[in-house]
N, C-alpha and C positions, 0 to 999 in steps of 0.2 A: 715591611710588615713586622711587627713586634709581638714579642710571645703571646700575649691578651688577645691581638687579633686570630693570633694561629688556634687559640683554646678555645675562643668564642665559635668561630665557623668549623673547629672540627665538631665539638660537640653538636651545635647546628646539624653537619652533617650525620652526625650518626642517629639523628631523632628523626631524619628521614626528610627534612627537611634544606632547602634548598639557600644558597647565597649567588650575588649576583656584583657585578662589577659594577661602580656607578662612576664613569669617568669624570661627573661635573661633581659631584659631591664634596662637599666644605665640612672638616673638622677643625673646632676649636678647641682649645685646652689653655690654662693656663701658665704662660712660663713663668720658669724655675730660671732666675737669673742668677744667682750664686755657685759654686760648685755645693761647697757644705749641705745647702737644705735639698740639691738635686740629688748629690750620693745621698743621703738620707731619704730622700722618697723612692728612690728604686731598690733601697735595701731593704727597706720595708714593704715594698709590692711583690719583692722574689720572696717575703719571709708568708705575707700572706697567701699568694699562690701556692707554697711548699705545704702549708695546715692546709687549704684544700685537698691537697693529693695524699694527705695521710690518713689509714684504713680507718675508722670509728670504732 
């Protein structure tokens, strides 16, 4: 599990609502075959997750 999944179903959880394990369940995504563009997209998902969590 990666941080997005952990922030997505806790929030889930706290709105009182429910998550469920889906053992046959298929995720796609697109791969990142170079190192360069892959450190680059997870610098930038920790920088956008980081503005979420800052007060307004």
């Amino acid at each position: 599990m990666n941080l997005e999944d952990f922030e997505f179903s806790t929030r889930f959880l706290m709105q009182g609502k429910k998550t469920q394990y889906a053992s046959d369940a298929l995720v796609y995504q697109e791969a990142i075959a170079k190192a360069r563009p892959f450190i680059r997209h997870r610098s930038r998902a920790r920088w956008v997750q980081r503005l979420r969590h800052q007060p307004h």
